[in-house]
N, C-alpha and C positions, 0 to 999 in steps of 0.2 A: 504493500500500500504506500502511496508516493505522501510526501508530508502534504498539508494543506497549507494554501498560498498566506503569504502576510497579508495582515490586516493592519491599516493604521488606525488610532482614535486619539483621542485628545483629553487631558486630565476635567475641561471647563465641562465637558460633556456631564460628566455626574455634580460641578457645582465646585470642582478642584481648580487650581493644585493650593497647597498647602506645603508649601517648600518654607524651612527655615535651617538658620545657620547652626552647627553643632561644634562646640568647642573642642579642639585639635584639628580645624582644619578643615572640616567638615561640611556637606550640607546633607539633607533628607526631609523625610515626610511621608505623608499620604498623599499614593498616586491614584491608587483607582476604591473607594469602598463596596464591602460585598451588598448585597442584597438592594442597594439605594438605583431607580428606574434612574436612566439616563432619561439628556432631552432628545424628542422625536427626533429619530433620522429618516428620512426619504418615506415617512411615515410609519414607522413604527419605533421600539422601545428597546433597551437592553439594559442587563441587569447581571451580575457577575456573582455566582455563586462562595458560598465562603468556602467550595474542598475546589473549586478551578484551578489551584495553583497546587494541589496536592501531589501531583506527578512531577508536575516542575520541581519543587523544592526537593521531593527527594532524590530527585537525579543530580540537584546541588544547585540548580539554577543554572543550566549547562550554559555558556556563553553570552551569557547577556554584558550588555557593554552599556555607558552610560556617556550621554557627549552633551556640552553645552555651544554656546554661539562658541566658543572662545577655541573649540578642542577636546580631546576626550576624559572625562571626568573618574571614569573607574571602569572595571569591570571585572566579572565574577572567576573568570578566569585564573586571574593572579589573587583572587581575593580582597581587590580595594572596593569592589562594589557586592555591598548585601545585602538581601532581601529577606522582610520576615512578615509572614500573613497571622493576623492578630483577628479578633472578632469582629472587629470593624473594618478591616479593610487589608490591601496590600500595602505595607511600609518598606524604603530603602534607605540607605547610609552611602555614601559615597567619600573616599577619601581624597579630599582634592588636590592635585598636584601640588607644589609648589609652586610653578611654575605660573599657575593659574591662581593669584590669589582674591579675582575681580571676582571669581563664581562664588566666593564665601561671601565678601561682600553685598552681590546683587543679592545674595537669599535674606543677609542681613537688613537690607533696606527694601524687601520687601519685592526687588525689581521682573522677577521670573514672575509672566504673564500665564504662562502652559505650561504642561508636557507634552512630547506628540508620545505615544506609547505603539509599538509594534508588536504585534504579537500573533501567533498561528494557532488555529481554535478545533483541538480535534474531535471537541462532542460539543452539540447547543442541543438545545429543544424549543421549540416554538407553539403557544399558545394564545389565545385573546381576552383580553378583559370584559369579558360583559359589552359587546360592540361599539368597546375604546380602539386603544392602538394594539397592534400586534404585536406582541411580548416576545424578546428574543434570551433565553437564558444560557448563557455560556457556561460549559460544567468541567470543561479541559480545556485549558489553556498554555500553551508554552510561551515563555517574553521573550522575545529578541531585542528588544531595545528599550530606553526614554530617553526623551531628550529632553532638558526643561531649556525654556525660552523665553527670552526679554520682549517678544513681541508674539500676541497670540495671534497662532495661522489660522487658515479660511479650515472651515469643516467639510468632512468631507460625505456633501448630502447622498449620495447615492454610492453605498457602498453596495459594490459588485457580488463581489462574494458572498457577503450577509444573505445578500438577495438568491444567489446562485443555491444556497443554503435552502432558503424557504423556500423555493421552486421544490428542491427535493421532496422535503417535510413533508406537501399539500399534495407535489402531485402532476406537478403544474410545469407548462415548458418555462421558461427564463425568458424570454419575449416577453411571453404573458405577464409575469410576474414584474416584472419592469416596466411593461406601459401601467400596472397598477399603478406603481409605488409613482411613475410620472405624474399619474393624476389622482395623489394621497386616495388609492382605492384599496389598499392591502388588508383594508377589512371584509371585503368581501370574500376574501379567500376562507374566513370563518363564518361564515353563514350571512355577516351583513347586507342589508340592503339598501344602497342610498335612498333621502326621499322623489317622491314625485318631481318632475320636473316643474320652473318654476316660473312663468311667463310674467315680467314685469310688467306693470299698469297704470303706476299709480307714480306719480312726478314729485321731485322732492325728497323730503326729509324722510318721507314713507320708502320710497322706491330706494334711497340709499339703507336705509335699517333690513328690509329684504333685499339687499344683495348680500349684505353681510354676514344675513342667517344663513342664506343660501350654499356660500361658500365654507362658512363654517361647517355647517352639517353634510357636505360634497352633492348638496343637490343640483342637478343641471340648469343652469341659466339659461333663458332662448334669447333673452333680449339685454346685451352687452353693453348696451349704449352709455355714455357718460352722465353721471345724476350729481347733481350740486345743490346742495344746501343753501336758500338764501333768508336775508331775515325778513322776506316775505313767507314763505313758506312756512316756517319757525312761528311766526305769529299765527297761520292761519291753524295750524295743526295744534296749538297751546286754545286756541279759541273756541276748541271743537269738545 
């Protein structure tokens, strides 16, 4: 069986990072916590079990490496960089060069915006909340990488693989499963049903509040047209 492909994500995604400076030299933290739902990706949800890193750590945390803007920070290798999963979450240490003494400083001051975090996902399971978002739980995980960063990167809304992932799970070709996730439809793959379509009529204040329900709830718009609020309309709809 060939390893499965990396995955990038981002520490902001669950509400992170939580980087600070550790006396000797030091920076770490909480990269990613167990059980807490990320925010929506490409329409759905993920969420990291607290035994996903159970194989990794006993295999020692095989190669994981740690690099900042500056150069590389540690890694497991030689034993400058270690990792320990606690009930809250995944925690790291990193021993920082010498060389590099700004990476202790930016944790100090606060300056590391992210991490990107890499990682290859060799079990998930996929279900749906009550026809919320579609729940992605990761249960094996291997890390190949973090990288913390002075400036937090773009997200990466359509992840491939995730996706390639729940195609399998459901059933479904990967086409299919990605014009879902294009037009936030990934609930349907669990029984959901968007509403009725929804023909706009009504000019104003009104016709802007149903497009917004519209979109929110993924019901189809027929009539796209630009609505604008004015403080005519505002008067007339407060009068009624």
């Amino acid at each position: 069986m060939s390893a499965p492909p990396i995955e990038r994500r981002y520490a902001r995604l669950w509400g992170m990072p939580n980087l600070t400076a550790i006396s000797g030299g030091k920076v770490g933290g909480l990269v990613v916590p167990f059980g807490r739902r990320s925010q929506p990706m490409a329409g759905y949800v993920e969420f990291v079990a607290p035994t996903a890193f159970r194989k990794c750590a006993g295999d020692g945390w095989p190669d994981v490496v740690c690099f900042s803007d500056h150069g590389l920070l540690g890694s497991t290798r030689v034993g400058t960089l270690r990792f320990s999963a606690t009930d809250d979450g995944l925690h790291f240490e990193a021993d920082v060069p010498k060389a590099l003494p700004v990476a202790v400083e930016y944790a100090e001051r606060g300056d590391y915006a992210d991490i990107e975090i890499r990682w290859q996902v060799y079990e998930d399971r996929w279900t749906c909340d009550n026809g919320g978002y579609p729940v992605r739980e990761l249960l094996s995980i291997r890390l190949v990488e973090i990288s913390p960063a002075t400036i937090s990167v773009p997200d990466d809304r359509n992840p491939v693989v995730a996706l390639q992932s729940l195609a399998l799970s459901v059933g479904e070709p990967v086409e299919y499963v990605r014009a879902l996730a294009d037009r936030k439809g990934l609930r349907e793959l669990f029984g959901y049903r968007p509403p009725e379509p929804i023909l706009l009529g009504k000019n104003g204040r009104q016709a802007h509040i149903e497009t917004i329900e519209a979109e929110e709830f993924g019901a189809l718009i027929l009539d796209q047209r630009a609505v604008k609020t004015t403080p005519k309309d505002l008067a007339r709809e407060n009068a009624r």
